[in-house]
C-alpha positions, 0 to 999 in steps of 0.5 A: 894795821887796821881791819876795814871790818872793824866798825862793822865788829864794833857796832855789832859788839854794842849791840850785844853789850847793850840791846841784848841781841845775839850774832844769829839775830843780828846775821840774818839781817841783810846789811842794809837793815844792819846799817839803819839800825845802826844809824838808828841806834846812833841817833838814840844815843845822841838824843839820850846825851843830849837830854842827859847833859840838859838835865845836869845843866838844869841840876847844876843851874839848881843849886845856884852858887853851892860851893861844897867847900865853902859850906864845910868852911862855914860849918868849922867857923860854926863849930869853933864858936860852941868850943 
């Protein structure tokens, strides 16, 4: 069975986890302000994804075809020459 409250504690568990704040911090707040600083961290994180999976795409774009395997390949071939 599922609690309806269990968002509400997820959001608030986050917040502990991530923004430091403490249940006597995030309890005064009306529910209103809860919500939009929910929905303002929310869109943070997204923006946050957002950049980083730009930032992997340029990186793997970076290195053009580099293939591990087949550097290690080459360098065992280069290696059976000098025996």
């Amino acid at each position: 069975m599922t609690i309806p409250l269990t968002s509400l504690l997820k959001n608030k568990v986050l917040m502990y986890k991530h923004y430091n704040l403490q249940d006597s911090t995030i309890d005064n707040w009306a529910f209103w302000m809860f919500e939009e600083i929910v929905k303002i961290i929310n869109d943070i994180s997204e923006e946050e994804g957002k950049q980083e999976k730009k930032q992997q795409d340029e990186q793997s774009s970076g290195m053009g075809g580099f293939n591990p395997s087949s550097y290690m390949n080459s360098m065992s071939g280069m290696a059976n020459k000098f025996k």
